[in-house]
C-alpha positions in Angstrom: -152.5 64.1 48.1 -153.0 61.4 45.0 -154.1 58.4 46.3 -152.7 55.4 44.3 -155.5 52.1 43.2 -154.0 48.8 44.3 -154.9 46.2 40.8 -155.9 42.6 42.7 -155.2 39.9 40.4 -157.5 36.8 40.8 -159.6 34.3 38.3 -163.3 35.0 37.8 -165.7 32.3 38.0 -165.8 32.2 34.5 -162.2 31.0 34.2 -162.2 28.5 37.3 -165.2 26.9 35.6 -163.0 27.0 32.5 -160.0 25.3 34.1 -161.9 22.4 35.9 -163.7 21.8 32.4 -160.1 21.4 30.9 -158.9 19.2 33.7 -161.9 16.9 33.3 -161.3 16.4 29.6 -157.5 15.8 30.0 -158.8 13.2 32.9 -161.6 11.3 30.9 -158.8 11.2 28.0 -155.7 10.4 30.8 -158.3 7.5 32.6 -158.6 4.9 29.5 -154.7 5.1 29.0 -154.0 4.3 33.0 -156.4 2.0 32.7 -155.2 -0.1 29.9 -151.4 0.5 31.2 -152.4 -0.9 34.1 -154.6 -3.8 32.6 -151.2 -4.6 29.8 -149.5 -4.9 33.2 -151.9 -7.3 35.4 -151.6 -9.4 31.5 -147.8 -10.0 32.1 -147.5 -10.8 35.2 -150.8 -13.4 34.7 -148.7 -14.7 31.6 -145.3 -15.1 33.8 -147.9 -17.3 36.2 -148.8 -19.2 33.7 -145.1 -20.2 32.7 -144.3 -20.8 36.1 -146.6 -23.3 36.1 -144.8 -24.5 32.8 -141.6 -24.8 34.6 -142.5 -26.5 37.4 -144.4 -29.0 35.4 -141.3 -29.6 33.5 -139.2 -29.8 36.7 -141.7 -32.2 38.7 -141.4 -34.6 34.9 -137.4 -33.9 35.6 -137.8 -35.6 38.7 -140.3 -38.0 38.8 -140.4 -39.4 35.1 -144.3 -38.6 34.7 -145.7 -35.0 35.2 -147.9 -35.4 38.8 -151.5 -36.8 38.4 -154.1 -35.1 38.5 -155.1 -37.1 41.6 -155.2 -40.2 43.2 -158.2 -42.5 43.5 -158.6 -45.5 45.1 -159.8 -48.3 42.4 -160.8 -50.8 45.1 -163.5 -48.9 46.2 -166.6 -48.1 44.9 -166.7 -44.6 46.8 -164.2 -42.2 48.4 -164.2 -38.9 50.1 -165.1 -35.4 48.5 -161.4 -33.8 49.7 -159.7 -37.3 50.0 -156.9 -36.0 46.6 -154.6 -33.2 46.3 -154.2 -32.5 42.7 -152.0 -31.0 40.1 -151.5 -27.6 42.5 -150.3 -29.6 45.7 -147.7 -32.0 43.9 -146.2 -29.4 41.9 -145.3 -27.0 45.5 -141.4 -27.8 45.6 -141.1 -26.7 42.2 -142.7 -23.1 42.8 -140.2 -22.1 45.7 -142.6 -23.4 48.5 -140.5 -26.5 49.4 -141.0 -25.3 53.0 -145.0 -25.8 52.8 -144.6 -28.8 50.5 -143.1 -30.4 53.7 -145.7 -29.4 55.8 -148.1 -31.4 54.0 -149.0 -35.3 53.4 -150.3 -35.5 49.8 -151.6 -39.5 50.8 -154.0 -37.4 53.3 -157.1 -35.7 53.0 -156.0 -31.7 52.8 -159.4 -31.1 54.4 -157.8 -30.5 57.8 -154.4 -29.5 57.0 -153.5 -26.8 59.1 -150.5 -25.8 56.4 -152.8 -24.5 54.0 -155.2 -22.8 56.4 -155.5 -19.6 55.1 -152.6 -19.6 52.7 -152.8 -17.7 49.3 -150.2 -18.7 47.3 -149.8 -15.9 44.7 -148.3 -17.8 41.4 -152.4 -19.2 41.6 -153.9 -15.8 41.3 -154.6 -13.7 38.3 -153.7 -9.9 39.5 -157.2 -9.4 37.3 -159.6 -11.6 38.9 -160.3 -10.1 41.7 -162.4 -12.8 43.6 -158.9 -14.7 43.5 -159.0 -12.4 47.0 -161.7 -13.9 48.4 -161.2 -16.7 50.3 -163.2 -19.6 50.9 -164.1 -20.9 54.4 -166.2 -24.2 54.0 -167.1 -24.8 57.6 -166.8 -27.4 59.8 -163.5 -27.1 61.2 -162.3 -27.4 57.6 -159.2 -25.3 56.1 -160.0 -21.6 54.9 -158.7 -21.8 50.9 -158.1 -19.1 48.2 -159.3 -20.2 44.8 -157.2 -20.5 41.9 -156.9 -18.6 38.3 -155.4 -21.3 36.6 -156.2 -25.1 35.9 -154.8 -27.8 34.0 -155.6 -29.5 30.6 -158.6 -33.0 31.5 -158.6 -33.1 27.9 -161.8 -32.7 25.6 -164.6 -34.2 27.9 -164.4 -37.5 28.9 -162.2 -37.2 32.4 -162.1 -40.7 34.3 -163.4 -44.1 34.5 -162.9 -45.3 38.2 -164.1 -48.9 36.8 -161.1 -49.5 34.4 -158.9 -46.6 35.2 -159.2 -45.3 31.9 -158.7 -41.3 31.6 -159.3 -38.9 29.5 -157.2 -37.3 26.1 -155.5 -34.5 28.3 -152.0 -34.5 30.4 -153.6 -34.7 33.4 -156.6 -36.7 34.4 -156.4 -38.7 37.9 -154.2 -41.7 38.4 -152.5 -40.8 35.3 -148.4 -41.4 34.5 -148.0 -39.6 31.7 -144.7 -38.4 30.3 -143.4 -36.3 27.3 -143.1 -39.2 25.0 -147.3 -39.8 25.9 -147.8 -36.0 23.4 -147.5 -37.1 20.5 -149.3 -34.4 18.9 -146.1 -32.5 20.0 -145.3 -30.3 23.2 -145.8 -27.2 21.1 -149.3 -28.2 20.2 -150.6 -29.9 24.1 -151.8 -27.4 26.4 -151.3 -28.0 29.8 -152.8 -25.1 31.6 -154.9 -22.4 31.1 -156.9 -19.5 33.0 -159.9 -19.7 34.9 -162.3 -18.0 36.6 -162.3 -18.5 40.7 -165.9 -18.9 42.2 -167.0 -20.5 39.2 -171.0 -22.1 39.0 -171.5 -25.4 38.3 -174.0 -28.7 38.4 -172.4 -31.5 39.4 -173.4 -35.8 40.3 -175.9 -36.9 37.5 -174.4 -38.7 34.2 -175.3 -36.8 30.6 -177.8 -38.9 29.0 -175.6 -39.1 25.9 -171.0 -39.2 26.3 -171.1 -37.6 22.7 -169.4 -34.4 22.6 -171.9 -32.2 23.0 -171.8 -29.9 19.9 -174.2 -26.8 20.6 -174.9 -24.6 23.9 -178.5 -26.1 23.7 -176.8 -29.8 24.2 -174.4 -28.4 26.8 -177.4 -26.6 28.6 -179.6 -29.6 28.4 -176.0 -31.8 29.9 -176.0 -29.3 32.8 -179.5 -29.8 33.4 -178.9 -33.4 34.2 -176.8 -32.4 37.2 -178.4 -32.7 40.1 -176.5 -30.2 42.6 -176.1 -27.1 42.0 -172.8 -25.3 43.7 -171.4 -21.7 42.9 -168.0 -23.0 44.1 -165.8 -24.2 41.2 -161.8 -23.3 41.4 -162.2 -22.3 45.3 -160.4 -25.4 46.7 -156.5 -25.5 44.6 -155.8 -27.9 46.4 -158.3 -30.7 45.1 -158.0 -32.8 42.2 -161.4 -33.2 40.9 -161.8 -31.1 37.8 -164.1 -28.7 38.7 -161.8 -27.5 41.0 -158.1 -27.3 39.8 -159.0 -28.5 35.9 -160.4 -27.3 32.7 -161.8 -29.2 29.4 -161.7 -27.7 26.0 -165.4 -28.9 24.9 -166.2 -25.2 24.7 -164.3 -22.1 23.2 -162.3 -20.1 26.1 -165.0 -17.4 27.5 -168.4 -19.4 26.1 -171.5 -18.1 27.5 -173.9 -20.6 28.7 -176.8 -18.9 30.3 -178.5 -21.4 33.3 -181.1 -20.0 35.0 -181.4 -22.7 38.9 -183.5 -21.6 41.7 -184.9 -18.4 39.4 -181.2 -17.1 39.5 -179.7 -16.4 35.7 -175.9 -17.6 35.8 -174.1 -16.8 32.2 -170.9 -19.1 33.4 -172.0 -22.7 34.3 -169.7 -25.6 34.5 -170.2 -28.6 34.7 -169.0 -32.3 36.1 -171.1 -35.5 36.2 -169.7 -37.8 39.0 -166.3 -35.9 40.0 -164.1 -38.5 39.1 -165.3 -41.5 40.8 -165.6 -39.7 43.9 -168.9 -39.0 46.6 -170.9 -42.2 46.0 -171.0 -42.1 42.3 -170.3 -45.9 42.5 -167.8 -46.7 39.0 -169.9 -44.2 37.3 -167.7 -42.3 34.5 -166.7 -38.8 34.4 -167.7 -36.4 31.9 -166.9 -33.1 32.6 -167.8 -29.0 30.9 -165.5 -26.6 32.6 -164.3 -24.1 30.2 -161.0 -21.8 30.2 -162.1 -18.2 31.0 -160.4 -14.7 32.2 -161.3 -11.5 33.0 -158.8 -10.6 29.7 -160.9 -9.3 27.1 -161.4 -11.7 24.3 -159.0 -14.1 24.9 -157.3 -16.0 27.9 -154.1 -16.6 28.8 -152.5 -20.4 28.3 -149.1 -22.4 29.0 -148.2 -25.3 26.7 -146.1 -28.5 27.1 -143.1 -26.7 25.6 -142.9 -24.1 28.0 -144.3 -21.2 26.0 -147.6 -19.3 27.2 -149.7 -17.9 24.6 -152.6 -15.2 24.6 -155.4 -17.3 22.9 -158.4 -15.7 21.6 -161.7 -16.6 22.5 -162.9 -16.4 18.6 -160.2 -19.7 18.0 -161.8 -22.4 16.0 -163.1 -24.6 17.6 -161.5 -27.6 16.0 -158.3 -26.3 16.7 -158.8 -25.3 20.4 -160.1 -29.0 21.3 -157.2 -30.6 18.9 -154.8 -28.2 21.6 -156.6 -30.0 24.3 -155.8 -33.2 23.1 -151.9 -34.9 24.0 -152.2 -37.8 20.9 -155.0 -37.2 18.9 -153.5 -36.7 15.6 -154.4 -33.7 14.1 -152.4 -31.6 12.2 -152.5 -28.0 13.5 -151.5 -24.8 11.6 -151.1 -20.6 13.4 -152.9 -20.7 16.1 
């Protein structure tokens, strides 16, 4: 009888270890690629934000005359409320398909305790790329739960608001303000009116700079934010308020600036900062003077709308000149390629 061998094909361990080896390779090369496609697309969609923004500035001017201020304070007294303003977000609702919430709200009232917004994340204010646009902030009290807000709008170079005259600053939007088109006469093309932001942003707020030059270095600027006298870890977490720590931006430092502040032995690279929030809290006529730079979680550059319409990648290496001549609405200067 002839017995016949049976041949069983199967990988060594050689070739498995082989084959995984390849896969890893092809992954670590694959990874990078996904995660840049994936990046190019959270960059749209934070760019079509930004223009929806644009638009609904454009439509609220339409409408109104003025684009909406960039709140509302009270000139006859010498103090008012912390929450007491919706700003620039909350006026500009029935112009970003939320005419249903816009009804539900009373911009002449506090939005402290506005049931409307409790809880509410309304997506056109969150970068898909900053992810603690996510995490909501509940302030206690009985108070409205809020998501914070990617995006702010232009207070202009550094001086924000002088609750004793009423006088505001060089950007489109600083509170009590009824600006219009005609008001940019460095031209629509050259204004910015919004830009990106980071949400839970540090700042030191209440306490007036001992000089309103512009400051010119990061020593000056860390020196400024020394003069604050509270510290909060809080800035773009309420979109509803007005005040600019909270739904604006400045251009006294390039977009992504590092300022390094060390409070309570804690090291914090990103520090804002706003003297007397615009004549608001007990700061009794005092002026406001404000630091709260344009950042994103883009690398090198952030993403910004201007008056025209047209959003622009701007990178965080821009002149400096030329980013706070952006900043301004009338300031005269003549801009080239930016």
């Amino acid at each position: 009888m002839s017995t016949t061998s049976k041949k069983r094909n199967a990988f060594t361990l050689i070739e498995l270890l082989v084959v995984i080896a390849i896969i890893a390779v092809l992954v670590a090369l694959l990874l990078p690629a996904v995660q840049q496609a994936r990046e190019a697309a959270r960059r749209s969609s934070c760019k079509n934000n930004l223009k929806q923004l644009a638009l609904a500035l454009h439509n609220y001017a339409d409408a109104h005359t003025v684009f909406p201020m960039g709140a509302s304070v009270d000139l006859s007294v010498t103090s008012t409320g912390n929450n007491g303003s919706w700003g620039v977000h909350g006026r500009i609702l029935p112009f970003l398909e939320q005419g249903n919430l816009a009804n539900l709200v009373d911009l002449t009232v506090g939005w402290d305790f506005q049931s409307a917004i409790d809880g509410l994340k309304i997506p056109t204010y969150a970068c898909p790329s900053d992810a603690k646009s996510d995490e909501a902030r509940n302030p206690g009290g009985g108070k409205v739960t809020l998501y914070p807000t990617s995006y702010s709008f232009s207070y202009g170079t550094w001086f924000v608001f002088d609750p004793t005259t009423g006088r505001g600053g060089d950007g489109m939007f600083f509170p009590n303000s009824k600006l219009s088109f005609r008001d940019a006469t460095d031209g629509s093309s050259n204004t910015l009116v919004a830009a990106e932001v980071k949400a839970w942003t540090p700042y030191m707020r209440n306490g007036g700079p001992a000089t309103t030059a512009i400051p010119s270095t990061i020593s000056e600027v860390q020196t400024i934010i020394a003069s604050g006298v509270q510290f909060k870890n809080t800035g773009h977490t309420e979109w509803p308020d007005g005040r600019v720590h909270h739904s604006g931006f400045t251009v006294t430092l390039l977009p992504n600036t590092i300022v390094n502040y060390t409070h309570s032995g804690t090291l914090y690279p990103e520090m804002d900062y706003n003297s007397w929030q615009e004549g608001k809290n007990g700061s009794a006529g005092s002026p406001s003077y404000a630091i709260v730079t344009s950042r994103s979680y883009h690398t090198g550059m952030v993403n910004v709308s201007l008056l025209d319409g047209s959003v622009r990648s701007i990178s965080e290496n821009i002149d400096l000149s030329i980013w706070r001549a952006l900043g301004t609405r009338s300031g005269g200067e003549v801009l080239g390629e930016f």
